[in-house]
Structures are given as C-alpha cells and as structure tokens.
C-alpha positions in Angstrom: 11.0 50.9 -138.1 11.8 53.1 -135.0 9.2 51.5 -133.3 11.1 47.9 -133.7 14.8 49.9 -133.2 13.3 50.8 -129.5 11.9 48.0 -128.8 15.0 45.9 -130.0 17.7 48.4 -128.0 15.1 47.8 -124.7 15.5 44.1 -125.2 19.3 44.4 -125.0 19.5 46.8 -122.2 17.1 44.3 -120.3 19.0 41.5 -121.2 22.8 43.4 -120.1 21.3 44.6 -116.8 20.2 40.5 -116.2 23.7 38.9 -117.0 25.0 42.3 -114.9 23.2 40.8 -111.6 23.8 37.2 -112.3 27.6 37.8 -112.6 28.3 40.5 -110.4 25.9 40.2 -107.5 25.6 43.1 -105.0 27.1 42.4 -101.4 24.9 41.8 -98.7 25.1 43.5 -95.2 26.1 41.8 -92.4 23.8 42.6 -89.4 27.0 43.4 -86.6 26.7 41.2 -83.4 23.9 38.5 -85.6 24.6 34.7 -85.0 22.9 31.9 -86.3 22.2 28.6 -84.9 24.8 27.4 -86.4 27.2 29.0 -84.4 26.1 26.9 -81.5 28.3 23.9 -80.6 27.3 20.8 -79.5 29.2 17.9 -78.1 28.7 14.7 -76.4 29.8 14.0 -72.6 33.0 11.4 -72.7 31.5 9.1 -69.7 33.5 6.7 -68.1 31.3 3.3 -66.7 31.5 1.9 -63.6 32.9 -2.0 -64.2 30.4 -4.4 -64.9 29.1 -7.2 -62.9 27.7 -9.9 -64.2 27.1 -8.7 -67.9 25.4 -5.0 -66.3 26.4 -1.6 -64.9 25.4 -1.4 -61.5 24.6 1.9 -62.1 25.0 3.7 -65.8 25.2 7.5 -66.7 23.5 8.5 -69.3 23.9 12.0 -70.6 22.2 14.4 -73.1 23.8 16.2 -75.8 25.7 19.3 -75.0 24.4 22.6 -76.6 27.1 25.5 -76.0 25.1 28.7 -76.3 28.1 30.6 -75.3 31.6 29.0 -76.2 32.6 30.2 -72.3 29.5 28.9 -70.4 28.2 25.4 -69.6 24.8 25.4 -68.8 22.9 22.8 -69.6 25.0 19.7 -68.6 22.1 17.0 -67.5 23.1 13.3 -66.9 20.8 10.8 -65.5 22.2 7.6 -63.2 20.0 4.2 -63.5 20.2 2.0 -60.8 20.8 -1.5 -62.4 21.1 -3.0 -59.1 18.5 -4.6 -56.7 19.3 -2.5 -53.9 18.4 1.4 -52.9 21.0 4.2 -53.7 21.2 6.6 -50.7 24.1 8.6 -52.6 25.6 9.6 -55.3 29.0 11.2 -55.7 29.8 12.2 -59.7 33.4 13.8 -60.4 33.6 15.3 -63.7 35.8 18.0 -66.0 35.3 20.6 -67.9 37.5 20.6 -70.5 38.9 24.3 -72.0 41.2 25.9 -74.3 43.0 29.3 -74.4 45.9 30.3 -76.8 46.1 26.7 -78.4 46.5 25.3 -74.5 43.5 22.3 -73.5 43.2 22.6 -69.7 41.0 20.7 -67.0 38.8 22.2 -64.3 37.6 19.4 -62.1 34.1 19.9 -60.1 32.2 17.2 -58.0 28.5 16.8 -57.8 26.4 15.3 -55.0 23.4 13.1 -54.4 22.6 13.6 -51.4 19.7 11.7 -49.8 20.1 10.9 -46.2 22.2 14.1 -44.9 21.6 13.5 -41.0 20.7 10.1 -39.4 17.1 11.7 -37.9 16.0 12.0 -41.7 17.1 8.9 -42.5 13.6 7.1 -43.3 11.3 10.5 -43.5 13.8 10.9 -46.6 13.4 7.3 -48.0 11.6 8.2 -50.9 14.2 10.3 -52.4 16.3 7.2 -52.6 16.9 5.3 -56.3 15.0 2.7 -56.3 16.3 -0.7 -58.4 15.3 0.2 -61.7 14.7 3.7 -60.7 17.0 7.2 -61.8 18.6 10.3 -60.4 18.9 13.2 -62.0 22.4 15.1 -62.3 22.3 18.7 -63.4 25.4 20.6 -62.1 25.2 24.3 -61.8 26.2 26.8 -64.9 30.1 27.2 -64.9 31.7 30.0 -66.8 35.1 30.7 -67.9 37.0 34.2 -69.0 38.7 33.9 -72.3 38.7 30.1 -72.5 36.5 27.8 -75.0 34.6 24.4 -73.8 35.8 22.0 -75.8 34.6 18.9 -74.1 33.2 17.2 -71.1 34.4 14.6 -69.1 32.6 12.4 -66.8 32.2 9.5 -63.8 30.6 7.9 -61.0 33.2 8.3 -58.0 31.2 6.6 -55.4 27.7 5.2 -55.0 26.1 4.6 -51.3 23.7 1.7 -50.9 21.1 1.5 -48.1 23.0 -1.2 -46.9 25.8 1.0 -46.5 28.0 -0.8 -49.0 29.0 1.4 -51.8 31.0 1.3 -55.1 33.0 3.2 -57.6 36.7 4.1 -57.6 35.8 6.1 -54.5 38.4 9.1 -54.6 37.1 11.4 -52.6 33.3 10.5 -52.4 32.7 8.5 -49.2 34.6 11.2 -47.2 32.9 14.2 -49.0 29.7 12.2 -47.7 31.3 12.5 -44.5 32.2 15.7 -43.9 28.4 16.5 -45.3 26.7 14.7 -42.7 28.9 16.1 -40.1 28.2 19.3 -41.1 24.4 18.6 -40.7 24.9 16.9 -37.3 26.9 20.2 -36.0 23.9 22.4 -37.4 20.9 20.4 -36.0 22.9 20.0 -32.3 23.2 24.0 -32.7 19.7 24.6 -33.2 18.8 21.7 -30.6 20.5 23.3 -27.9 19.1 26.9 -28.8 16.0 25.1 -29.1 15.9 24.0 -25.3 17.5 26.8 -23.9 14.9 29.0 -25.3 11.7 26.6 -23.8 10.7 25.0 -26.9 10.1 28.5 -28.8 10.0 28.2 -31.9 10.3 31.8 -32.8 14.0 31.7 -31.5 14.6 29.1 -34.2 12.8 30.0 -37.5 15.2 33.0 -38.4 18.2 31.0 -38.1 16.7 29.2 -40.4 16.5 32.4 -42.8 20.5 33.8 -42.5 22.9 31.0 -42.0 25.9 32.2 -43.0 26.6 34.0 -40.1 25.8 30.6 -37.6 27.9 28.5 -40.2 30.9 31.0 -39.8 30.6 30.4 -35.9 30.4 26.8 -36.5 33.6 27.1 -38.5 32.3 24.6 -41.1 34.5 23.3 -44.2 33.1 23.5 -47.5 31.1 20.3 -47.8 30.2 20.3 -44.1 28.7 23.7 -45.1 26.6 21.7 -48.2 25.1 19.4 -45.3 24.4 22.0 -42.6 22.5 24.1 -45.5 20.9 20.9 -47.2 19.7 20.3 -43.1 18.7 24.2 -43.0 16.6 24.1 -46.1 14.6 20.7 -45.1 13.7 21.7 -41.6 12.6 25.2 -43.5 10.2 23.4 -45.6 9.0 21.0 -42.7 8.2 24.1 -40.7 6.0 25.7 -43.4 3.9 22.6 -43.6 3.8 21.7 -40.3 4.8 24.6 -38.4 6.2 24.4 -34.6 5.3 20.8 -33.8 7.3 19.9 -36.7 10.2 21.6 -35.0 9.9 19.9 -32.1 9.8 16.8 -34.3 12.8 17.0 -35.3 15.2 18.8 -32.9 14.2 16.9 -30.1 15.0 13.5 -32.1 17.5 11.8 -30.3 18.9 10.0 -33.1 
C-alpha cells in the first residue's frame, strides 16, 4: 500500500512539474550584440531605362539584389549594362542615388560612375578590347559608401550618357559627355607632363617610373579638377602596367606617340 501511495504521489509530482514547464516556460538569454540573418535588408535597385528604339533598349541595366549588411553602408551595389545595339560602347556614364533616412527625413546623395575605355587618344585602339561589344556587357560596381546615423532605404539608378565608337552617344546626357571631357583632358595634361620630362631627361626611363608611383604631388602642380584627376590617374596606372610587362621600350612607346 505505501508502495503504490509513493509511487502514485511521484506520478503527480511528475505530472505538476510537466504542465509547470509547458505553461510557464523559463526565459531565454539574449546573447548582447547577436544578429541573425534576418536582420539583413535587402532591396531591389529602382532603374530607370534608356527609351526604346525600335521595340529594344539600346543599352539595359540590369542590377542584383541589394543585401544591406550594415543599415549605414552600401557595399555590394553591382549592375551590369548590355549593349543591345550593333555598335561598340567606348563609355559609360551611370548617375545614381542613394537614398537615406534620419529622424523620419528620406534624403538623396547623388554619385556618378564611369566607364571609362579610351581615356587619351594614344590608347585609343591598344584599349579596343575593353570596349562593349554588340551583344556584349560592362560591369558597374561603385565603391562602398557609408553614412553616420542615416539608414539606406533604397537605390536609385540610370544611364546618363553612353559613347559609341562612332562618337555618337545617347542618354539624357546631364553631365556625362563633359565629365568624359574633363577626364581625357586630364590624361592629355599628365602624358604631355611626363613626355616633356621624358625628353628632357634623354629618354631615361628611370626619371619617369617614380612619377609613376606618387602622383598626387605632380597632379597638385598640374592643378587638375576632380575628374581630370580620374583620367590623369586612369593614364598613370595603364602606363604603370605597360611598363612592368614591357619595361622601357614600352615607355618610349607611348610618350613619344604623337597622337
């Protein structure tokens, strides 16, 4: 009888402590600083076409997904542009907007993105296959942007101008054929300064390669504008490479060029 008491009283006890954890669960810790991947927001880039011709895009953006890792940073913002036309692109110039929020207030930062192909009339056809072909696609990956105390919300973007190798271009063209301008410029300015050092010094190349290495300095003296500066240094960097693959006669390749 005592035995079936116990046994009856551990039954019940059992049973309490059961409907005890089913009704009145503990409370779990939260791990401080922890997030999950759900905390990641994505979004889709708001891209505005070029207009049609003749039932197609002459040329399309197509962008990825957006994944905000950080709600302050953009860093993985990658488009592509397809060339839908029968003719080479030689540029690109893509305007597009970041789109924040801070105490309830959506604001606009504006940035421009280059394509650059051509930079200085001497490269023109060493560079050809860098152009789009027809069919072909350009990738556009702007740098990470950050922001202190605002949220992305959104992403905004379009093709301002694109340069054929005709030289006929199309788009709304805003700012893009001059920004192309000022960017070759810049890259004229900086190969006729290192043509003239380049003679003075008897063809020696060792008077040109560290110039090569420190700009800023020489693009101070120059007194070059912001996207000038974008061409002299696109310029700097492919006469860098060309040296280290074909060393001094590939200076003399190119800073001798009359063109």
């Amino acid at each position: 009888m005592l035995k079936k008491t116990a046994f009856l009283l551990l039954g019940i006890t059992f049973l309490g402590l059961l409907l005890f954890i089913i009704f009145f669960p503990l409370p779990t810790t939260k791990i401080q600083g922890q997030k999950t991947t759900n905390e990641n927001k994505t979004f889709s880039v708001n891209v505005t076409q070029l207009s049609a011709e003749k039932g197609k895009i002459p040329v399309e953006l197509k962008c990825r997904e957006v994944l905000l890792l950080s709600p302050e940073r953009l860093e993985n913002l990658s488009c592509v542009a397809i060339n839908n036309t029968n003719k080479y692109i030689t540029a690109l110039v893509v305007a597009f907007s970041i789109i924040t929020e801070k105490d309830g207030k959506s604001s606009e930062t504006g940035r421009i993105y280059t394509l650059e192909t051509i930079v200085h009339p001497n490269l023109r056809e060493k560079r050809r296959n860098a152009f789009i072909p027809p069919s072909g696609e350009g990738l556009i990956e702007p740098l990470t942007t950050s922001f202190e105390d605002e949220v992305i919300t959104g992403v905004t973007m379009r093709i301002d101008y694109a340069e054929f190798e005709d030289n006929t271009g199309i788009g709304a063209n805003l700012s893009g054929s001059r920004i192309l301008a000022d960017m070759r410029d810049g890259a004229i300015k900086f190969r006729n300064f290192l043509a003239q050092k380049y003679t003075q010094s008897n063809l020696a190349a060792s008077e040109i390669v560290p110039l090569l290495q420190t700009p800023r300095s020489i693009m101070d003296d120059l007194k070059l504008q912001q996207h000038q500066f974008q061409g002299a240094d696109i310029y700097r960097k492919y006469l860098r490479r060309a040296y280290k693959s074909g060393g001094a006669e590939s200076l003399k390749e190119n800073l001798l060029d009359r063109r």
